[in-house]
C-alpha positions as CSV (number, residue, x, y, z in Angstrom):
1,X,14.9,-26.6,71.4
2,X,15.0,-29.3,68.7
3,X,11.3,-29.2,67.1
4,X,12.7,-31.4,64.2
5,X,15.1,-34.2,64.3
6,X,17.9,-34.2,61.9
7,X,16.3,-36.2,59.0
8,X,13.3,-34.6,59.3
9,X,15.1,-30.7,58.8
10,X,16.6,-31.9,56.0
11,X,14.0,-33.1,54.3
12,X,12.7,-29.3,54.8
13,X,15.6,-28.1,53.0
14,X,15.7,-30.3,50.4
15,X,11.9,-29.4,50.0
16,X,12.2,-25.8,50.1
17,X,15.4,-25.9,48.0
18,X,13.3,-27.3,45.5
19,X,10.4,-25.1,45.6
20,X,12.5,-22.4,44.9
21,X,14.8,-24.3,41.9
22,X,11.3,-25.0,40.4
23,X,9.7,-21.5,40.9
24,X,13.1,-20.0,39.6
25,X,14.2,-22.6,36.4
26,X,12.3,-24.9,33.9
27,X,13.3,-27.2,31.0
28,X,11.3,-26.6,27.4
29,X,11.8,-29.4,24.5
30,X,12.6,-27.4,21.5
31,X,9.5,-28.6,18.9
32,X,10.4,-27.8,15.4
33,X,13.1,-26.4,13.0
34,X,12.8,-22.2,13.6
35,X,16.1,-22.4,15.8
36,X,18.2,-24.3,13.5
37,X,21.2,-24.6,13.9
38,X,21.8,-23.2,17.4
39,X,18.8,-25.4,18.8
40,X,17.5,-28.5,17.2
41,X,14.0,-30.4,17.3
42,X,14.2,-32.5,20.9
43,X,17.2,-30.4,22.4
44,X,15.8,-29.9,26.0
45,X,16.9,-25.9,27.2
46,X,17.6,-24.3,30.7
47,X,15.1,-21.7,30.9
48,X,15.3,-18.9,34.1
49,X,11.9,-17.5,34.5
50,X,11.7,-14.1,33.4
51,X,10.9,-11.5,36.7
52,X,8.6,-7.9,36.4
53,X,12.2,-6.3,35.7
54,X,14.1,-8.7,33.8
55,X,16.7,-6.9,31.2
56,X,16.9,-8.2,27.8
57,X,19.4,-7.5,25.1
58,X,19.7,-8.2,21.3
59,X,20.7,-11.3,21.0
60,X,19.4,-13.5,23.8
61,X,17.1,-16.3,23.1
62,X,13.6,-16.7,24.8
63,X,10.3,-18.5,25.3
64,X,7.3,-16.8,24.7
65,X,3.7,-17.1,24.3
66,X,2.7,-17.1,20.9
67,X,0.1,-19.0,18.8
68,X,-0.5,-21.7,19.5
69,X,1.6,-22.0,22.7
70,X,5.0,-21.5,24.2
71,X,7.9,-20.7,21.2
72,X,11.6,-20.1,21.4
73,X,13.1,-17.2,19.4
74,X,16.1,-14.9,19.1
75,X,15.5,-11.4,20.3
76,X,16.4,-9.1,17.8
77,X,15.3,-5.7,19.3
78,X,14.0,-4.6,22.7
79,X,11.7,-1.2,23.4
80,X,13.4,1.7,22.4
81,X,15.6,0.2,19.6
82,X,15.0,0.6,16.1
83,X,12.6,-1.5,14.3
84,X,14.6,-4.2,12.1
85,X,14.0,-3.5,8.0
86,X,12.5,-7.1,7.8
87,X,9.9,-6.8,10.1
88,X,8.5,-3.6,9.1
89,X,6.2,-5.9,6.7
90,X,4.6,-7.2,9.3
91,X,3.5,-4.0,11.6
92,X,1.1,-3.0,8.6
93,X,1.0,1.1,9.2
94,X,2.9,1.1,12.1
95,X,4.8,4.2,10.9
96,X,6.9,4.6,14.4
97,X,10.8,3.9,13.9
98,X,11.7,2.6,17.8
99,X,10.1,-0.7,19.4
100,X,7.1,0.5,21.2
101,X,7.5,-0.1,25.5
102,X,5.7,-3.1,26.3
103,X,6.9,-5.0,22.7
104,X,9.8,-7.2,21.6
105,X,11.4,-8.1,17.8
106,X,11.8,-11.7,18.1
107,X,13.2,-14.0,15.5
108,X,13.9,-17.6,14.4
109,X,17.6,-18.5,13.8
110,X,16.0,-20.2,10.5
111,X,13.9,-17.6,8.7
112,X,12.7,-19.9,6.1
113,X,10.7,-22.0,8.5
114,X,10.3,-19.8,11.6
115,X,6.7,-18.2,12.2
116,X,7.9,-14.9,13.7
117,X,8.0,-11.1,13.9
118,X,8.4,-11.1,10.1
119,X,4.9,-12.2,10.3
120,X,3.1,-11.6,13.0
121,X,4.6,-8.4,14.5
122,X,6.1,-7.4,17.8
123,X,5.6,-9.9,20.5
124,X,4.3,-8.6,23.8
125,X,6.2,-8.5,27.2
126,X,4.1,-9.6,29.3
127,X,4.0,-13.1,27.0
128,X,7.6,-13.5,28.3
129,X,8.2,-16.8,30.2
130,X,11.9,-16.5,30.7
131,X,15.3,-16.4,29.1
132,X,17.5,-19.6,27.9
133,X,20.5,-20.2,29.4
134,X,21.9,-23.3,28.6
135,X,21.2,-26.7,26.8
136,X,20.7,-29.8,29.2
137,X,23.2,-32.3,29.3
138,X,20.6,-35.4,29.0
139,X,18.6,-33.7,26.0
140,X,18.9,-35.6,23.1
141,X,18.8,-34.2,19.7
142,X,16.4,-35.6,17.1
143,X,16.9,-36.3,13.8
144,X,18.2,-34.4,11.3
145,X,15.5,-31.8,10.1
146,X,15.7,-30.8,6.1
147,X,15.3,-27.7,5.3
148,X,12.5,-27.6,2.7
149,X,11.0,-24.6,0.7
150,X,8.7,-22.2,2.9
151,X,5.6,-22.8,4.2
152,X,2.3,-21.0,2.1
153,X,-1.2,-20.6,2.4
154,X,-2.5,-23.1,5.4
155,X,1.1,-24.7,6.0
156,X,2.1,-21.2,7.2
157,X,-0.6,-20.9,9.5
158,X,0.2,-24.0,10.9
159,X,3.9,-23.2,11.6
């Protein structure tokens, strides 16, 4: 039985193929200079969207909800490792010496403007939208981003 003609069955594949590209994969725009210098302001990044099980490791880079929205940062340590020196600062009587379950150490390649674990903390699992894998070929870098003295007081906020 032929229930579609040819055209039509491949239209379903190509549908369904990209259904699943687009439930799998996504492309973020890299706003702002925390990444500097792997990933500068307007680089566009492959990003595979992290699953209920994904495995992360020290040194992988990932989007994740923070505030305001989605950010990309460097992992640094995952549950069970030992909390990096510079970000005990940030966990504010948090005596414990291992990354709690549920909680990442994520940081920007660019400490001096990158709003991170140094400041706010661990970052939660659950936030996790996926893991970078690539840049995209078409993604055009923007200008080249100075690197001025550290945000205070409101800037930081901001950043």
């Amino acid at each position: 039985m032929n229930w579609l003609p040819p055209a039509g069955a491949a239209l379903a594949v190509f549908a369904g193929a990209g259904w699943w590209l687009r439930r799998r994969y996504l492309t973020v725009t890299v706003d702002g200079p925390s990444m500097l210098p792997a990933y500068r302001p307007g680089e566009r990044l492959l990003v595979r969207r992290a699953t209920s099980g994904a495995a992360l490791r020290p040194g992988q880079v990932v989007v994740v909800g923070g505030q305001p929205g989605w950010v990309v940062k460097r992992v640094a340590a995952v549950p069970g490792d030992p909390v990096p020196g510079d970000v005990a600062p940030a966990l504010r009587g948090d005596q414990s010496t291992r990354v709690p379950a549920g909680r990442l150490v994520l940081l920007g390649d660019n400490p001096g403007q990158s709003y991170d674990s140094r400041q706010l903390g661990y970052f939660r699992t659950d936030r996790l939208l996926g893991v970078v894998l690539r840049r995209m070929p078409l993604g055009r870098p923007g200008p080249p981003v100075p690197n001025p003295a550290p945000p205070t007081g409101r800037q930081a906020a901001a950043a």
